[in-house]
N, C-alpha and C positions, 0 to 999 in steps of 0.2 A: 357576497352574502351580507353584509356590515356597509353602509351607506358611511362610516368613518371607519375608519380601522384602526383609529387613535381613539376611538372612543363608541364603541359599542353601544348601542342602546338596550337595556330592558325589554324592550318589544322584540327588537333583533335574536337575543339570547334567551327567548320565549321560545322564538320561530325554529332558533336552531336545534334546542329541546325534542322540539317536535319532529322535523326531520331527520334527526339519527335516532328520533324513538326512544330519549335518556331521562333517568326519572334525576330530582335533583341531588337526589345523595349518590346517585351514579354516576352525574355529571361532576361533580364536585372531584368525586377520585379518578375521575379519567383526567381531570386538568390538574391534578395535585394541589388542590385547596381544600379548606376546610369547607362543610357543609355550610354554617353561617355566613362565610364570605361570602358564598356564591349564593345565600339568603339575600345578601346587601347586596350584591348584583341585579338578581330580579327585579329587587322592590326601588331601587335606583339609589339605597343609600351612599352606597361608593359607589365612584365609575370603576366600572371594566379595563383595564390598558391595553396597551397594543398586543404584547404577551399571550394575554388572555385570547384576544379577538383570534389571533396567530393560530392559538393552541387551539382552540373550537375551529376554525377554519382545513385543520390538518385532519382531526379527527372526523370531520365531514367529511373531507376528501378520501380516509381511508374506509369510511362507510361506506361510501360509493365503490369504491375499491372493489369493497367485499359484495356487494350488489352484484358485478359483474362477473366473479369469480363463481358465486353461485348459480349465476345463469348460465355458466357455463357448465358446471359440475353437472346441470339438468338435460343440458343437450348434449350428453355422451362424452364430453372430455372427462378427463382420468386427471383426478386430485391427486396430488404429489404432496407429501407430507416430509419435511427435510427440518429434522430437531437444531435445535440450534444452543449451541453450547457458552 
């Protein structure tokens, strides 16, 4: 996803926005930063670390996750719902 993984780019964390569909105050709380930080990310004031690139790259992953799970729910598999304490 990330062409550095030490250092993400603005354009990169544009693209990943797009791909799990996250608007940036939504993104901001699924990575646990403030919404301005992740301001200074877009616009390239501060870099991105690796942390970051990490945490966007899992959260993609579980997007995908959930793609899959859906597609299945559609073709007659039975969703199990297991609370978790």
């Amino acid at each position: 996803m990330f062409q550095n993984i030490n250092k993400p780019e603005p354009e990169e964390i544009k693209y990943w926005m797009t791909q799990i569909n996250l608007s940036i105050s939504e993104a901001s709380i699924e990575l646990g930063i403030s919404k301005r930080q992740f301001l200074r990310f877009l616009s390239g004031d501060t870099e991105a670390k690796k942390v970051h690139a990490l945490a966007m790259q899992m959260l993609w992953i579980l997007h995908e996750s959930n793609k899959d799970l859906v597609k299945k729910n559609k073709t007659g598999f039975k969703k199990i719902k297991i609370p978790i304490k």
